[in-house]
C-alpha positions in Angstrom: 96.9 112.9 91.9 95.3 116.1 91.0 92.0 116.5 88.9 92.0 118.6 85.9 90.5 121.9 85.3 87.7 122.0 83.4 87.4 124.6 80.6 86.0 125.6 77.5 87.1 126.4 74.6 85.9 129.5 75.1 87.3 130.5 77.9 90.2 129.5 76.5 89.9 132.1 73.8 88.5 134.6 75.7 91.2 134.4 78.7 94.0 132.1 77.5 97.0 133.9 79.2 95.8 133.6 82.7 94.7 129.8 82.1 98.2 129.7 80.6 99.8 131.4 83.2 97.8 129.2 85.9 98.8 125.8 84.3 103.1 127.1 84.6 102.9 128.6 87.7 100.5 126.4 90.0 101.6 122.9 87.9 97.7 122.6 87.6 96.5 120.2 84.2 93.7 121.6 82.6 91.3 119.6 80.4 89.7 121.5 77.3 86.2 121.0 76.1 83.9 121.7 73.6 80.2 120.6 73.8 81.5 118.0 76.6 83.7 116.4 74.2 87.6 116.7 75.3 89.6 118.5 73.2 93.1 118.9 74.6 94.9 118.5 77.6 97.0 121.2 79.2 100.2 120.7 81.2 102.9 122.3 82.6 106.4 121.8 81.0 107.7 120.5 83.8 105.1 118.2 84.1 105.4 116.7 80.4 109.2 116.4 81.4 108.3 113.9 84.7 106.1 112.4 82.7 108.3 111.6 79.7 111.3 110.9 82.0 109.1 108.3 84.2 107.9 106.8 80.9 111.6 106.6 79.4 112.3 104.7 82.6 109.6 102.3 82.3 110.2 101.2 79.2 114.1 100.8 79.8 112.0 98.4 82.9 110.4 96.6 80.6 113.5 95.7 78.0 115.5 94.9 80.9 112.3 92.0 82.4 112.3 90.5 78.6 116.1 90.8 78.1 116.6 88.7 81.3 114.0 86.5 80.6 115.5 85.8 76.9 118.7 85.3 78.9 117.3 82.9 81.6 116.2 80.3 78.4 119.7 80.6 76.9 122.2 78.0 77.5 125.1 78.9 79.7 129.0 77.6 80.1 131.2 77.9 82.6 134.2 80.0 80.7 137.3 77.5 81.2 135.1 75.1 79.4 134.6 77.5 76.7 138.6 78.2 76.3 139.7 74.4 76.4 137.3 73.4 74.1 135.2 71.3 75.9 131.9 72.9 74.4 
């Protein structure tokens, strides 16, 4: 995993094209600050897009574990049961 850039807000302002342009073009994440408080959190878009795609998958994960663990407590019958009546 890489580590974020460090910058200010300053030099955010004062050069924010080439930061931009660094961030699209090297996939780097830079991490904005003011008085060592973080501010913001700059990616590429391609990097928001694997991240929202790996999130989207992980949460169809997760319905999919508690949808087959709902199932697994449910009662189950063997169809020809079901169409004669026996149930």
């Amino acid at each position: 995993m890489q580590l974020p850039i460090l910058k200010s807000i300053t030099d955010i302002r004062r050069d924010a094209k080439r930061v931009f342009e660094q961030v699209r073009n090297k996939n780097e994440v830079v991490l904005v600050v003011k008085n060592n408080d973080q501010l913001s959190v700059v990616i590429s878009p391609d990097r928001f897009q694997s991240i929202m795609d790996e999130n989207e998958a992980l949460w169809e994960e997760l319905i999919m574990t508690k949808s087959k663990k709902q199932t697994a407590k449910e009662l189950s019958y063997p169809l020809k049961d079901l169409l004669s009546g026996k149930v």
